[in-house]
C-alpha positions in Angstrom: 37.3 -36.3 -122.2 37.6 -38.3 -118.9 41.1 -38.4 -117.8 41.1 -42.3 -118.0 42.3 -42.8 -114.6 39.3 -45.9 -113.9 38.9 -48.6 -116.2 35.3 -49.3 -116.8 33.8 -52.7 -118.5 32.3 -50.7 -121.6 30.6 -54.1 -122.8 29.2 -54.6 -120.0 27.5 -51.4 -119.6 26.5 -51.1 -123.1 25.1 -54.3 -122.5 23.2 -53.9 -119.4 21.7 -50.2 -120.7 20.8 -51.7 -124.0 18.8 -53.9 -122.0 17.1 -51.2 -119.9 16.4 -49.1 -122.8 14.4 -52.2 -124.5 12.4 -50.9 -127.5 14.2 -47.4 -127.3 17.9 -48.6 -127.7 18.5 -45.9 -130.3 18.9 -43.5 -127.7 22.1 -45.4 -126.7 24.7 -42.5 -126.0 27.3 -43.2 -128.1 29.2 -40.2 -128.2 28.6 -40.7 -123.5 30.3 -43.9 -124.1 33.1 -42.8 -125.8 33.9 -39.7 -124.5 33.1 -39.9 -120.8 32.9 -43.3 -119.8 32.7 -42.5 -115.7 29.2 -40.8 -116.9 27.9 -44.3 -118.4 28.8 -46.0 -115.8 26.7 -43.5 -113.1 23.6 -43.6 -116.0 24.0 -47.1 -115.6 24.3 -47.6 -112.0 21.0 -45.1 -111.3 18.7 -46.3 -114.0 15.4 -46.5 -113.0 15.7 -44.7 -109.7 15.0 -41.3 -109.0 18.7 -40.2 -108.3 19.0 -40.3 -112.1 16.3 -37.6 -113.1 19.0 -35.2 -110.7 22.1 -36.5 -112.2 20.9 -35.7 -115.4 19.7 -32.4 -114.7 23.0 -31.6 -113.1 24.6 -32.7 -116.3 22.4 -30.7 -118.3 22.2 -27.5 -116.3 25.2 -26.4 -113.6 25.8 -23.8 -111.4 29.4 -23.8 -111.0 30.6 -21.1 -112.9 33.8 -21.3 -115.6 32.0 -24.6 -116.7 32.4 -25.7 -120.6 30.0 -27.4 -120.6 29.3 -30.6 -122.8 29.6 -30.4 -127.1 26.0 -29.9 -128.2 25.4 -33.4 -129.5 26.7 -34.9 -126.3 24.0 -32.6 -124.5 21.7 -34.0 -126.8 22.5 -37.7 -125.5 21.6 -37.1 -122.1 18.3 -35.1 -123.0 17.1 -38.2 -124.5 18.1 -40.4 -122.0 16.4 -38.3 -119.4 13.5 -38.3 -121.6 13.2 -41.8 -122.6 13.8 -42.5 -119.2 10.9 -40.4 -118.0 8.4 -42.2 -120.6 9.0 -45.5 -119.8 8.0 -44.4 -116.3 11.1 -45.0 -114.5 11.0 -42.2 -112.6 9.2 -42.9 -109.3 6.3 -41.6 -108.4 7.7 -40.2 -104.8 11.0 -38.1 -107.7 10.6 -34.7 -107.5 10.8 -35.2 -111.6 12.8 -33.6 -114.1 13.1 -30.4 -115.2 10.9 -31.1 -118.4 8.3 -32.4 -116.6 6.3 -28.7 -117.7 6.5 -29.8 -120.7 2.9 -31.1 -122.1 3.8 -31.6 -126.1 7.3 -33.5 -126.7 6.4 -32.5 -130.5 7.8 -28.8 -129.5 11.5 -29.9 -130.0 10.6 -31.5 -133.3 9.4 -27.2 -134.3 
């Protein structure tokens, strides 16, 4: 959990991602929210701008050793985000992408 030193407007930022997400608000991250708020507020701050395809990435993969790392449904979160955010075509064209971008057939998590 965030050590709570920053107060964040967690209305607000629901509110203003909601918005962004549009038709795929069901990928609102919840668990992101509640359990590391200074996150939210970054996804919120770089939506629909290339800094956020890294920022995810670095969320999802790190290479600073002793890491935890995040709980698996947490993890889960940001993979949508990134990949919601990828579909609606926020990413610009001049990102170098994600790190999922290989991936043709988004059926192959469903498997």
């Amino acid at each position: 959990m965030d050590d709570g030193q920053e107060d964040f407007d967690i209305p607000a930022l629901k509110a203003k991602l909601l918005e962004s997400l549009g038709p795929e608000s069901g990928v609102y991250p919840m668990l992101i929210e509640q359990q590391f708020p200074r996150i939210l507020a970054r996804i919120v701050e770089l939506w629909g701008r290339a800094g956020l395809d890294a920022y995810l990435v670095d969320l999802m993969v790190t290479d600073r050793h002793g890491r935890q790392g995040f709980p698996h449904d947490v993890l889960l979160e940001v993979f949508r985000l990134a990949t919601v955010h990828s579909a609606l075509g926020l990413t610009p064209k001049n990102s170098p992408g994600t790190a999922w971008d290989w991936i043709d057939d988004p059926e192959l998590f469903k498997r």
